[in-house]
C-alpha positions as CSV (number, residue, x, y, z in Angstrom):
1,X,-40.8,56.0,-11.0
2,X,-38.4,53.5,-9.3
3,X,-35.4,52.2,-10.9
4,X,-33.7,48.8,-9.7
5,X,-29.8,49.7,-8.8
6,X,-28.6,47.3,-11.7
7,X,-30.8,49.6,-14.3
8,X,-29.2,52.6,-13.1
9,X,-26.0,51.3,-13.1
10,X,-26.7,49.9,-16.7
11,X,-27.7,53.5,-17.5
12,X,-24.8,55.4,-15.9
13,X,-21.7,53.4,-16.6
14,X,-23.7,52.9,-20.2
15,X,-24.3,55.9,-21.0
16,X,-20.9,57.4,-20.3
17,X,-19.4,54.5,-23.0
18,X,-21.9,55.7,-25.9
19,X,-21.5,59.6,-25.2
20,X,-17.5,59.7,-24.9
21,X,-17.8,58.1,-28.5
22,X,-19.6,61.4,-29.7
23,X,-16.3,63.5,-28.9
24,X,-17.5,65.3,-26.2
25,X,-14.8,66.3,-23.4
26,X,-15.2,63.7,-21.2
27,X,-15.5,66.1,-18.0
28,X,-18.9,67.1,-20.0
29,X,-20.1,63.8,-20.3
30,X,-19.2,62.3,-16.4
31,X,-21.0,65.5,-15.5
32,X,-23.9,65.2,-17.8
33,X,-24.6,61.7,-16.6
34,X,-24.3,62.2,-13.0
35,X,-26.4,65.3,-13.0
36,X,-29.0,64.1,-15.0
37,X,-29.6,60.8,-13.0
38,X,-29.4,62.3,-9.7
39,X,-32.1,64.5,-10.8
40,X,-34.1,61.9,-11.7
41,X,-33.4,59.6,-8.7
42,X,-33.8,62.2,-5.9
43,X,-34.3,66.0,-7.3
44,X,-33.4,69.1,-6.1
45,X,-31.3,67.4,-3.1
46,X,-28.7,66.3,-5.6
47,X,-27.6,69.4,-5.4
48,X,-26.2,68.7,-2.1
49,X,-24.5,65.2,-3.1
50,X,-22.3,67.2,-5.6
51,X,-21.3,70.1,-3.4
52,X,-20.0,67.7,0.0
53,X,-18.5,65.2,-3.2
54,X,-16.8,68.1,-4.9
55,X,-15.7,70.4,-2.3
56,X,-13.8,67.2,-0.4
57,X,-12.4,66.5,-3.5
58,X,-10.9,70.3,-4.0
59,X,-9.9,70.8,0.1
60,X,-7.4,67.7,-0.1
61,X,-4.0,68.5,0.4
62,X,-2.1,66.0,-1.3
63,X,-3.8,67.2,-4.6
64,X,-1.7,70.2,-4.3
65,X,0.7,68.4,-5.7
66,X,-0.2,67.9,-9.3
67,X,0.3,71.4,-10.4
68,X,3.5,71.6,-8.8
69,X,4.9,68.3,-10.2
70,X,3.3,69.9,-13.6
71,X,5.2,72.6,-13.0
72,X,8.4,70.7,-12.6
73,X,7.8,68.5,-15.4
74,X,7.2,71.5,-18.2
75,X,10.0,73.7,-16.5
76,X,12.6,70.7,-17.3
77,X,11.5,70.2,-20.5
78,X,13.1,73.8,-21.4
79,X,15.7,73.6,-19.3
80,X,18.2,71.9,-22.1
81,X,19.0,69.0,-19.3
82,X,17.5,66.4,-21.7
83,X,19.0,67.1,-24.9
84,X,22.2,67.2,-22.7
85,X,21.6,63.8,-21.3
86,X,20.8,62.3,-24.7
87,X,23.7,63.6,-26.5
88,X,26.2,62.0,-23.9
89,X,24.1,58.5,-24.3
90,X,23.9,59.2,-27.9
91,X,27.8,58.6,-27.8
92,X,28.0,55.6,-25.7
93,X,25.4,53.2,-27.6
94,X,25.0,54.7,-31.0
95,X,27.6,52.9,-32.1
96,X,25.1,49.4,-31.6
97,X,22.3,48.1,-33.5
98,X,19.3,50.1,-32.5
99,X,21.5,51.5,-30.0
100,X,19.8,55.2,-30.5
101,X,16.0,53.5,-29.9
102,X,18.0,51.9,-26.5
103,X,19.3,55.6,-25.5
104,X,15.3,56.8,-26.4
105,X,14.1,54.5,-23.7
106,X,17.2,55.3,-21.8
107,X,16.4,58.4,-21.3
108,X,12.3,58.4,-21.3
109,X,13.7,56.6,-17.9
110,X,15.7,59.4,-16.6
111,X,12.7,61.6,-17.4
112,X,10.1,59.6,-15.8
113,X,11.9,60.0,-12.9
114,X,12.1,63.7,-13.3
115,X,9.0,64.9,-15.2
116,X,6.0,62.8,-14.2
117,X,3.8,64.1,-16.8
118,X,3.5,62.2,-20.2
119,X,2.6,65.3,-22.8
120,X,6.6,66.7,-21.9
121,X,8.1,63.7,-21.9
122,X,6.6,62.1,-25.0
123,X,7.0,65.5,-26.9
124,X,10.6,66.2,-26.0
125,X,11.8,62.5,-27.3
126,X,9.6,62.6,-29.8
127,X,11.1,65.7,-31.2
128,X,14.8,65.1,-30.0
129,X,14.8,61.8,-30.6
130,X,12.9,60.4,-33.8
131,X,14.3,62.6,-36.5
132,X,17.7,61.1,-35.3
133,X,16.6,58.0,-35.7
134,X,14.9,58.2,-39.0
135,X,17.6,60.8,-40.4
136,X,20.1,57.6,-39.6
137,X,17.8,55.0,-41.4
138,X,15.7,53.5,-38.6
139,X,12.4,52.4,-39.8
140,X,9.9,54.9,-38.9
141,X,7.4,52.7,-36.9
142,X,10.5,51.4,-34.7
143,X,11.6,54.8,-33.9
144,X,8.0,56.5,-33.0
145,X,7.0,53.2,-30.9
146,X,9.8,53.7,-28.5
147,X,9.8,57.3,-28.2
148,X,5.7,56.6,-27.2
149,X,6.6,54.2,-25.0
150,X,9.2,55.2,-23.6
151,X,7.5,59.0,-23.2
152,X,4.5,56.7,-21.3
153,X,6.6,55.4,-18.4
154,X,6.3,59.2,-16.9
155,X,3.3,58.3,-15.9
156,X,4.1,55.1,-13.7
157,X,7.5,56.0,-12.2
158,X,7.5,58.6,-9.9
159,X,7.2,61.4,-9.0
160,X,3.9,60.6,-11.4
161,X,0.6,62.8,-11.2
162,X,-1.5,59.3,-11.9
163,X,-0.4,57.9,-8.0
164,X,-0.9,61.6,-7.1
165,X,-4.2,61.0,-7.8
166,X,-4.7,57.5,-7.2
167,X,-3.7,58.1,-3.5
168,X,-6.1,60.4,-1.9
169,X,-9.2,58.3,-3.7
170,X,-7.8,54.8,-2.3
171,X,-6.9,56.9,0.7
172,X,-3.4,55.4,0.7
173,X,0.1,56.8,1.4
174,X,1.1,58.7,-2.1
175,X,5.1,58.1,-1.2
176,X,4.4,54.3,-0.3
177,X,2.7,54.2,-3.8
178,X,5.5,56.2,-5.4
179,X,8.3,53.5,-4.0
180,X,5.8,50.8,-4.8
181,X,5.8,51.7,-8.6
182,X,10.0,51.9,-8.9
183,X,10.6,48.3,-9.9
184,X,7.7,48.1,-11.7
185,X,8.2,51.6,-13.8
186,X,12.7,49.8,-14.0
187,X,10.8,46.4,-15.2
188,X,9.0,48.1,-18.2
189,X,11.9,50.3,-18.9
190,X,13.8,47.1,-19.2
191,X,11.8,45.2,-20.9
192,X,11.4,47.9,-23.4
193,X,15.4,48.0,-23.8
194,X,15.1,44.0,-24.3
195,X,12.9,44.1,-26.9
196,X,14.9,46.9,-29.2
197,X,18.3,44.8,-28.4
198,X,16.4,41.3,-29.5
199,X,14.4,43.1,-32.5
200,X,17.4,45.0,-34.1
201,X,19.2,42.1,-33.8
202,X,16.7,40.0,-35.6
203,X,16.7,42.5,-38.1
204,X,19.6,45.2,-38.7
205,X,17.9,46.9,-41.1
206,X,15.2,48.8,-38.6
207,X,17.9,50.1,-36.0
208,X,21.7,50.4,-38.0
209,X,24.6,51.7,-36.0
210,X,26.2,55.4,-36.6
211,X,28.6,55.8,-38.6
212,X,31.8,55.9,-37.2
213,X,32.5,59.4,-37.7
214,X,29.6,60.6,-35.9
215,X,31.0,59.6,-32.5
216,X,34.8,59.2,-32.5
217,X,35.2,61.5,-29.2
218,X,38.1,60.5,-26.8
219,X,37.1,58.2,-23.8
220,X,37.4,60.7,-21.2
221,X,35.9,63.4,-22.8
222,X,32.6,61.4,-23.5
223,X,33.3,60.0,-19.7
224,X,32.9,63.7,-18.4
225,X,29.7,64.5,-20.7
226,X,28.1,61.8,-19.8
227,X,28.8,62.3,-15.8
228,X,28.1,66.1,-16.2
229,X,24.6,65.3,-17.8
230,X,23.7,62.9,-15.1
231,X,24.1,65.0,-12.0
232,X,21.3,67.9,-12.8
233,X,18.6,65.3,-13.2
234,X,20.0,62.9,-10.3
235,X,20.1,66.7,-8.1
236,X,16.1,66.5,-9.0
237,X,15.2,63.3,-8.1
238,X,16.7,63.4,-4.5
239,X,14.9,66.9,-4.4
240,X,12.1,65.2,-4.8
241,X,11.6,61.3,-3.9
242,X,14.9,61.4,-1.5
243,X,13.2,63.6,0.6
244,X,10.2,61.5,0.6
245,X,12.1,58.4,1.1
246,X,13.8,59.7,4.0
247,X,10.8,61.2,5.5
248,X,11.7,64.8,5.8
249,X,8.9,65.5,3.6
250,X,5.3,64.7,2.5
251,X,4.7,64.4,-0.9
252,X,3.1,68.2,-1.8
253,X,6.2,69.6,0.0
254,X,8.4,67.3,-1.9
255,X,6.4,68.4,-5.3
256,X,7.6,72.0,-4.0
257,X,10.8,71.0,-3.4
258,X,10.9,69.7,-6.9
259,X,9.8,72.8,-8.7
260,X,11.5,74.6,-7.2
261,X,14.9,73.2,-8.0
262,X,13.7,72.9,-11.5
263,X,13.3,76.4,-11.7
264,X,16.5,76.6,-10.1
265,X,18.3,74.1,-12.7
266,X,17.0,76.1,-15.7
267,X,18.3,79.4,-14.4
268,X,21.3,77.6,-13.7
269,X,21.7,76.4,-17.9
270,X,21.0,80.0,-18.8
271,X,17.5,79.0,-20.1
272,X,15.2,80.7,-17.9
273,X,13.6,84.0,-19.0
274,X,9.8,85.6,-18.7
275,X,8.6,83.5,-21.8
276,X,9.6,80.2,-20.9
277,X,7.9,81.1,-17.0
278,X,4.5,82.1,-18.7
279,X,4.5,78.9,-21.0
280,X,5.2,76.9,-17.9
281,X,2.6,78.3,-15.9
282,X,0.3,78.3,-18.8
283,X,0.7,74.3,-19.2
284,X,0.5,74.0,-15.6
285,X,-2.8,75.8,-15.2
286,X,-4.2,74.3,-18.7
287,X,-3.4,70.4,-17.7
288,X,-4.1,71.2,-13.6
289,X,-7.2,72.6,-15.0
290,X,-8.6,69.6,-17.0
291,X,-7.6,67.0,-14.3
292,X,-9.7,68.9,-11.6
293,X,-12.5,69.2,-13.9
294,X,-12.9,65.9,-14.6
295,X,-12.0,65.5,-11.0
296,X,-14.9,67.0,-9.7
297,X,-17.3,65.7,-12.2
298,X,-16.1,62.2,-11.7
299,X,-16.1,62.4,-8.2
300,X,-20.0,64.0,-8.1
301,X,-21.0,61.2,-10.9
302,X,-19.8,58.6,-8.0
303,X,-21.3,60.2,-5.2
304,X,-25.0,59.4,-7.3
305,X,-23.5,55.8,-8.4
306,X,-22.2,54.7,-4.9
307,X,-25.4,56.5,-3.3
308,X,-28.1,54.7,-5.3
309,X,-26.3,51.1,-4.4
310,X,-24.7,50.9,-7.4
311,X,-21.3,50.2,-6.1
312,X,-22.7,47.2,-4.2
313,X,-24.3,45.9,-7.3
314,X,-20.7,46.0,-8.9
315,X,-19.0,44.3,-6.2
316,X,-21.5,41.6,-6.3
317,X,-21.0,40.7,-9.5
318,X,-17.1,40.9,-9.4
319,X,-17.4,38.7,-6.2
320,X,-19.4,36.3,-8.1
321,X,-17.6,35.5,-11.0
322,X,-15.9,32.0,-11.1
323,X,-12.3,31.6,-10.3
324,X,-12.3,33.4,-6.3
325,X,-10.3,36.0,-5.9
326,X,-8.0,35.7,-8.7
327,X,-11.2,35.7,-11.3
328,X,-12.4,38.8,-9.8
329,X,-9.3,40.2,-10.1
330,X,-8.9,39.4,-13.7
331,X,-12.5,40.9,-14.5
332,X,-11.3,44.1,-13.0
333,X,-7.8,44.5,-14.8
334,X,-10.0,43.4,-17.8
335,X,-12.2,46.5,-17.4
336,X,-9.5,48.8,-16.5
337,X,-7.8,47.8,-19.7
338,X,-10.8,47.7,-22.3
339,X,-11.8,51.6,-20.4
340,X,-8.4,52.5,-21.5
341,X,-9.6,51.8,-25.3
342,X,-12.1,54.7,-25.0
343,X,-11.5,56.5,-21.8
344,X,-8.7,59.2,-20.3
345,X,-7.0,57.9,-17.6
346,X,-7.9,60.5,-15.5
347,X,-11.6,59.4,-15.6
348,X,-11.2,55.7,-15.3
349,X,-9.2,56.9,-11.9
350,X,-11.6,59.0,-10.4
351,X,-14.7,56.7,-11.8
352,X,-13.1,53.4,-10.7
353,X,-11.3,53.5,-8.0
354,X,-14.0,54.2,-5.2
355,X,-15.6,51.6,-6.7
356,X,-12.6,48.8,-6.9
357,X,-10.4,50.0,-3.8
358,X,-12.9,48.4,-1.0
359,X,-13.4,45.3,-3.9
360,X,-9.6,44.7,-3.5
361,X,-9.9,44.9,0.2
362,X,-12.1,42.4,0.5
363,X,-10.7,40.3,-1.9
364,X,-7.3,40.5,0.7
365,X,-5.2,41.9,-1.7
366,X,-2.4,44.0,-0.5
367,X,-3.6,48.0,-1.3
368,X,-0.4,49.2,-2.5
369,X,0.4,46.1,-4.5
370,X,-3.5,46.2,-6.5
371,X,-3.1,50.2,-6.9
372,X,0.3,49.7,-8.7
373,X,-1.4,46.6,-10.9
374,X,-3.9,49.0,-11.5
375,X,-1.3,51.9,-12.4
376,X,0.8,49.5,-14.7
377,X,-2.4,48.3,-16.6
378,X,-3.2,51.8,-17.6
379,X,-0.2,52.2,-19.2
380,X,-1.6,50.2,-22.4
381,X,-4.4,52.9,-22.4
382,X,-2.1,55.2,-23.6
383,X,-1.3,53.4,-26.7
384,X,-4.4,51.6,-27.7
385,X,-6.7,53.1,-30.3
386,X,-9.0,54.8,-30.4
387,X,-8.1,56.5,-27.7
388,X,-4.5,56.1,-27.3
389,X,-3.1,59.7,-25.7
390,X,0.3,59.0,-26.3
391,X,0.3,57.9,-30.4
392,X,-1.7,61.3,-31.0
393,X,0.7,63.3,-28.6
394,X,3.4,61.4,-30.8
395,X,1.7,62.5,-33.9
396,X,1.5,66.4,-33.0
397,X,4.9,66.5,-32.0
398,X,6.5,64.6,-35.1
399,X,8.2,67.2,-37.8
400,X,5.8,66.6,-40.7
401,X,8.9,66.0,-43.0
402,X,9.6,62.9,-41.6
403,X,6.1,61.7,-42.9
404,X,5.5,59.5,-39.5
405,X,1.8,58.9,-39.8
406,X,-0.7,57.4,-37.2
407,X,-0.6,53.7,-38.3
408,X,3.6,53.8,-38.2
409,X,3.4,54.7,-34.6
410,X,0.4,52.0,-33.8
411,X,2.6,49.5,-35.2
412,X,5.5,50.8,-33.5
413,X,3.5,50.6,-29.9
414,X,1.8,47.2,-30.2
415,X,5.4,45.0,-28.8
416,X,4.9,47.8,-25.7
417,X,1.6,47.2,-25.0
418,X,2.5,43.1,-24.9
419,X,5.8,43.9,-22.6
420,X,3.0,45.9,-20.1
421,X,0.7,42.6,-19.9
422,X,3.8,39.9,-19.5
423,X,4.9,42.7,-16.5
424,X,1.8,42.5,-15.2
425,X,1.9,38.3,-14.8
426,X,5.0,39.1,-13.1
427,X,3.7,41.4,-10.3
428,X,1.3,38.7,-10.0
429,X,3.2,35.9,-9.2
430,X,5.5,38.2,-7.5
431,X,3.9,40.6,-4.9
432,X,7.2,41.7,-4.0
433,X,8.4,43.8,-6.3
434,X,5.8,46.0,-5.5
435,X,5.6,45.9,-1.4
436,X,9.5,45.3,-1.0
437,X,10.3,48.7,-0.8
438,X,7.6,51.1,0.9
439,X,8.6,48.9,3.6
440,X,12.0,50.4,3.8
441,X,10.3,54.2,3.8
442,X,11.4,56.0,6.9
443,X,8.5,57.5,8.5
C-alpha cells in the first residue's frame, strides 16, 4: 500500500508524541517508530538505511568528546573545588538580601563553565546550596528554583555536551558554537542574578541576610579564600576552551585536555582515590551510554523520515506559514519549545536538527547564530513539566528533611523559564551577541 509523505509524517512524528507519554525510554520509542515504518515503506532493505545512518553516527570524531567532558564534569564534582568556591562567595554576598540565591547562580556559572553536564551541576548546588538557604529562612520555592536554574546553564555554556552534539548533526564548527553560546549562557546567568536582587528586594522575607556572626572574617583573609578558590576552576577552563580559542586544539583534544586536569585537580585536593575513579567512570559510561542510544535510534528514525520525503514536506510547510522568514522561524522555536514539554533534549537534537539546519539555511539565517537560538530555547525544556529533567533531578537530590516537594521547585523555575524567552527576543534583535566572538577564534 502507498502512503502520501504527509501521512507518514503524521504517523512518525505522531506516534513518537503518544508513545513517549506511555513512559517508555525514549531511545525505545524513536527506535520503535523508525523500524516499524521503514519496514512497512520499503522491507527488508531498511536494514541497510539504519546501518550507513548509525555507523556514521558512531565513526564521528567530534563525538568523542562527550564522554570525556562527562568525565570532567563528574570528576569535579568530587573534587571539593565547588564547595570551596561557594564558601568564599558565601562570605562576600551573604551578608545581602538573597545574597546566598545570587552566590547559587554565581557559582552554577563557574560550573557551567567547568562541568558541562546538568545532572552534576544541578545535584551539587542542589545539595550544597539549598539546605543553606532554607536552614537561613529562604522560602523553599526561591531557593530550589535557582539552584535548577542555575544547575541548567551547564548545558548552554561551554564546554556543554548539547553543542557537542549539536555540531557534527548541523555539521558546524563545535568551538565556533562553543564561543557563540558565551554571552548568551553570561546573559542568562545575569538575568538570573537580576531577578533574585529585584525579587528579594520586593520581598525580604524570601531571601534574608546572614546573620552577622556567620561571616565576620577579616578582609584579607576572605580576599585570599576567595582568590585561592578561583584559580582551580579558572586552571580548567583555559585547559579546556583556551586551547580551543587559541587554536592549539580541536574540541575532543580539548575535552582530553579537560579531563585530564580534572583528574589532576582532584589528586591535587587529596580527593582522588579508587572509589571516586569507578563512580566517575560509571556515570561517564551510564550517561555516554543513553545519549548514543538515543543517538543512533534518532539518527536511523531520520534516515526513514528524510528518505521517504518527509523532511521536504516539513520545510514546505514551515516555508509557508505567513510572516517570511521570521514566521517560520517562530513556528520552529515554537516546536522546539512545546517538544521540550514532553521530550529529552537529546532526542529533539538528534530528531530536529537534520530536519531544521537546511530550513535555517535557506531561510539566510546565520548557522551559528539559529543553532545557539535553538540551544538557549531548550533550556526551558529542562524546567517545564511534565518533562522537566532538571525539577526531578532537583527533587532526587534534595535532603527529604527539608520537605522541598515538586510543586515548590515548579514555582521556583517558572521567573527562569520567562528570563530564557526575553533572552531569546534579545538574540533576535541582536545577532551579535552570538556571531561577535567565533569571529575572533584563531584558526
Amino acid at each position: 500500500m502507498e502512503l502520501s509523505p504527509e501521512l507518514v509524517t503524521i504517523l512518525m512524528l505522531g506516534g513518537i508524541l503518544v508513545l513517549v507519554m506511555t513512559g517508555f525510554p525514549l531511545a525505545y520509542v524513536i527506535g520503535f517508530v523508525g523500524i516499524a515504518v521503514g519496514i512497512f515503506l520499503w522491507g527488508e532493505s531498511v536494514g541497510d538505511v539504519f546501518y550507513l545512518r548509525i555507523y556514521r553516527l558512531m565513526v564521528n570524531r567530534v563525538l568523542l568528546a562527550v564522554p570525556l567532558f562527562i568525565f570532567m564534569g563528574a570528576m569535579l564534582e568530587r573534587s571539593g573545588i565547588i564547595e570551596k568556591l561557594y564558601t568564599a562567595l558565601y562570605l562576600w554576598l551573604g551578608g545581602f538580601r538573597g545574597g546566598l540565591a545570587v552566590v547559587t547562580i554565581l557559582v552554577g556559572t563557574v560550573m557551567a563553565a567547568t562541568v558541562g553536564v546538568i545532572t552534576a551541576s544541578v545535584t551539587l548546588l542542589t545539595m550544597v546550596a539549598l539546605p543553606s538557604m532554607i536552614k537561613r529562612g529562604y522560602s523553599k520555592s526561591f531557593a530550589a528554583g535557582c539552584c535548577t536554574a542555575g544547575g541548567i546553564l551547564g548545558i548552554l555554556i561551554p564546554p556543554s555536551v548539547m553543542i557537542v552534539v549539536y555540531g557534527p548533526m548541523a555539521e558546524i564548527s563545535v568551538g565556533q558554537m562553543f564561543f557563540g553560546a558565551f554571552v548568551p549562557g553570561f546573559m542568562l546567568a545575569a538575568g538570573y542574578v537580576g531577578y533574585v536582587v529585584i525579587r528579594a528586594f520586593l520581598q525580604p522575607n524570601i531571601g534574608p541576610p546572614v546573620p552577622v556572626e556567620e561571616r565576620t572574617v577579616p578582609f584579607l583573609k576572605k580576599t585570599g579564600i576567595l582568590a585561592g578558590s578561583l584559580v582551580p576552576p579558572a586552571i580548567l577552563i583555559f585547559s579546556v576552551l583556551g586551547v580551543i580559542f587559541l587554536g592549539i586544539a580541536t574540541p575532543t583534544e580539548a575535552a582530553a585536555s579537560g579531563a585530564l586536569m580534572s583528574m589532576l585537580l582532584t589528586i591535587g585536593y587529596r580527593r582522588f582515590n579508587f572509589t571516586v575513579l569507578k563512580d566517575v567512570l560509571t556515570t561517564m559510561l551510564k550517561l555516554s551510554g543513553f545519549i548514543f542510544l538515543v543517538g543512533t535510534m534518532s539518527f536511523a528514525f531520520v534516515g526513514v523520515f528524510l528518505g521517504y520525503g518527509c523532511g521536504e514536506v516539513v520545510t514546505n510547510a514551515i516555508l509557508n506559514v505567513p510572516g517570511g522568514r521570521w514566521g517560520a522561524f517562530a513556528v520552529i522555536m515554537f516546536a522546539v519549545f512545546l517538544l521540550g514539554f514532553f521530550i529529552d533534549w537529546i532526542g529533539i537534537l538528534f530528531i530536529m536538527v537534520p530536519i531544521i539546519t537546511p530550513i535555517f539555511a535557506v531561510l539566510g539565517f546565520h548557522p551559528i547564530w539559529a543553532a545557539i537560538m535553538v540551544c538557549v530555547n531548550l533550556q526551558t525544556s529542562f524546567m517545564t513539566p511534565p518533562f522537566a529533567m532538571g525539577i526531578y533531578i532537583c527533587r532526587g537530590a534534595a535532603d527529604p528533611s527539608l520537605g522541598v516537594v515538586v510543586m515548590d521547585i515548579i514555582r521556583g523555575v517558572i521567573p527562569y523559564v520567562l528570563i530564557v524567552l526575553v533572552v531569546m527576543v534579545l538574540l533576535v534583535f541582536f545577532p551579535q551577541l552570538v556571531t561577535w566572538l567565533p569571529g575572533l577564534m584563531i584558526d
